[in-house]
N, C-alpha and C positions, 0 to 999 in steps of 0.2 A: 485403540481409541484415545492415548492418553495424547495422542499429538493433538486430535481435535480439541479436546479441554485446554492445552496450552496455549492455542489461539484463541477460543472461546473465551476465556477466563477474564485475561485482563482486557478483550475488545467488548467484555460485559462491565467490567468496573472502570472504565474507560467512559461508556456511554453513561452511566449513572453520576459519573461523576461531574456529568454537565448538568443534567438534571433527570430527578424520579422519572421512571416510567413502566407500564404495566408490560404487561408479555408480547401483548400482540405490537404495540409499538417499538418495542424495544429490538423484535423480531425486525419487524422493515427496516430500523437502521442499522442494525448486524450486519444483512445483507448488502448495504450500502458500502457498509465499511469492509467486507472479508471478500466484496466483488460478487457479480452475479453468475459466475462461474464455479462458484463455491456456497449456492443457495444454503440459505440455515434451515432446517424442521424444527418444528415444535420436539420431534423426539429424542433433538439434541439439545436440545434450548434447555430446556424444565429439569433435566437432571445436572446440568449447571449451576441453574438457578439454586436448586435444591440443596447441591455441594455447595455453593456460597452461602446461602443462608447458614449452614452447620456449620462452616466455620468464622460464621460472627460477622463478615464483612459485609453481606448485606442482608435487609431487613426486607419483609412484604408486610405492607398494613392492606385492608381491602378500602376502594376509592369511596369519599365522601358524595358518590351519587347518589339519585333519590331511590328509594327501594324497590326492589323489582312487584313488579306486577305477580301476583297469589299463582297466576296460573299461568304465567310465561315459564315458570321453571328455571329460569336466565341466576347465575350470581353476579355476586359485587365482582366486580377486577380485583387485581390484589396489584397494589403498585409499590415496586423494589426501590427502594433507595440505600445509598452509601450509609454504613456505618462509619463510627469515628475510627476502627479500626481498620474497615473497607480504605478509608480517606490515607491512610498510614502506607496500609501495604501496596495502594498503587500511587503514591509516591514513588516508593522505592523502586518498583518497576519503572517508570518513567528514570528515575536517575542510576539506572542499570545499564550498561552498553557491554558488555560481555558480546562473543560468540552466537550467542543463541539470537540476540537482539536482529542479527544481519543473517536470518538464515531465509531460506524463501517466503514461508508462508506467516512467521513473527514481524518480518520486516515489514512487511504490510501493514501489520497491524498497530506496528509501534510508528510506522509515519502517517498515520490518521491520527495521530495524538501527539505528532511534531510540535502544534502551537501550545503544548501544555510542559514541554520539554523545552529545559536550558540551553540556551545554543553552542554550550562545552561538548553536552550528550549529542546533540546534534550529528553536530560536526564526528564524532566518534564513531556514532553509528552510519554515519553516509562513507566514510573512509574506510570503515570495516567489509562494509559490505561491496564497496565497487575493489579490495581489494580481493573478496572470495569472487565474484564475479570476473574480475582477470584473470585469477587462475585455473577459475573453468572455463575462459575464452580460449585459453592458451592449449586447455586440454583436447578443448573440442576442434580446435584447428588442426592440432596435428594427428588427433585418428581422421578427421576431413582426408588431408593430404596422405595419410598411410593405407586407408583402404578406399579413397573413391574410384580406384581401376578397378576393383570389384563390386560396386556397385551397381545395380539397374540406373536408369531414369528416374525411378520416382523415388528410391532412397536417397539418392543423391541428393534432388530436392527439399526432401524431408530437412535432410545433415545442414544444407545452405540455409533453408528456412531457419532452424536452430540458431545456428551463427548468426543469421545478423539479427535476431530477438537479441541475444546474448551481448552483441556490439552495439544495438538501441540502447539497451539498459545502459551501458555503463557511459555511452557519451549525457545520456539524460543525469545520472549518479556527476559524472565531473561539471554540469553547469549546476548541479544543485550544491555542490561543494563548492564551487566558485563561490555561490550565491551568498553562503554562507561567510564567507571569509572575506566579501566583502567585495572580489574581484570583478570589476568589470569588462566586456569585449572591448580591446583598444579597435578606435575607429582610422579610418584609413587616413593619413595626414594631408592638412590640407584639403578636408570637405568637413561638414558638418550633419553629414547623412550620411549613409550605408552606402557604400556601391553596391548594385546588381550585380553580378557576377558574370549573367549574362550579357547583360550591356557595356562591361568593362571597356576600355580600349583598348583597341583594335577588333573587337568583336563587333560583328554585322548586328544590326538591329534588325525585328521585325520589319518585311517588308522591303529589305535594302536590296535583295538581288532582284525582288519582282521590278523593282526601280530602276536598274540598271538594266533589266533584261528590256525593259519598254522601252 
């Protein structure tokens, strides 16, 4: 369980550190941010919550609403915010690019928090990780080509579907690194707009053979 708390942890002092918020809200943007593929519970939320409060970085005061009704039985919220010490230690996180920064399930959480991040750390952490991701490309390609004569149909599929998630990521990874560094796509010389690719020349256009067929 201690993987879940190290994605939890700083995607809690993360969202606090934009602004206070009580459980139930703070819940919806968890989710927002760690993907709907990876829904959060309450029954992981609150014992997070619980280990940040103990260790000083954040605080729960309950909300200045009006008091609950004698017989609703309802309490106040308790709404979390950053400590000045909370405020410290996710700095430091944000200016950490190690290893752990580019691993599958941190990386996600550390580039929902790219615009709070230097664009040194940036760049560190997009090069880190589209370099772990080539060398799982590289891995996955070659058990591809060493055992797909023993695969079925639908393993095969399975192997290919893999590969190109794995070749999506890392072309999406190299234009956000461009992005960074400032590079942009050279355009074709001599036009001032993108070629179609399909329109190119010598390529048929829509409707050209129906044209000549008539």
């Amino acid at each position: 369980m201690r993987g879940r708390s190290d994605v939890l942890e700083p995607a809690i002092l993360g969202l606090l550190h934009e602004t206070p918020m009580h459980g139930y809200e703070l819940r919806k943007r968890l989710n927002l941010v760690l993907g709907s593929f990876r829904a959060l519970s309450y029954g992981s939320l609150y014992p997070c919550l619980k280990t940040l409060v103990a260790r000083g970085w954040i605080a729960g005061e309950e909300s200045p609403a009006a008091p609950p009704h004698a017989l609703s039985g309802k309490r106040a919220r308790i709404v979390y915010h950053l400590t000045a010490a909370g405020k410290e230690h996710f700095q430091g996180i944000l200016a950490s690019s190690g290893p752990a920064s580019w691993e599958d399930e941190n990386f996600d959480v550390r580039f929902a928090f790219f615009a709070q991040t230097d664009a040194e750390t940036r760049l560190r952490i997009l090069e880190g990780r589209r370099s772990r991701l080539t060398e799982r490309l590289e891995t996955v390609r070659q058990s591809f080509h060493r055992t797909r004569e023993r695969m079925d149909e639908y393993t095969l599929e399975l192997q290919r579907h893999g590969l190109e998630q794995v070749e999506r990521e890392v072309r999406w990874l190299d234009g956000l690194i461009d992005n960074e560094r400032g590079v942009r796509p050279a355009r074709p010389t001599g036009t001032d707009r993108p070629v179609d690719a399909d329109h190119a020349e010598g390529a048929p256009r829509p409707g050209s053979e129906l044209k000549e067929r008539g």
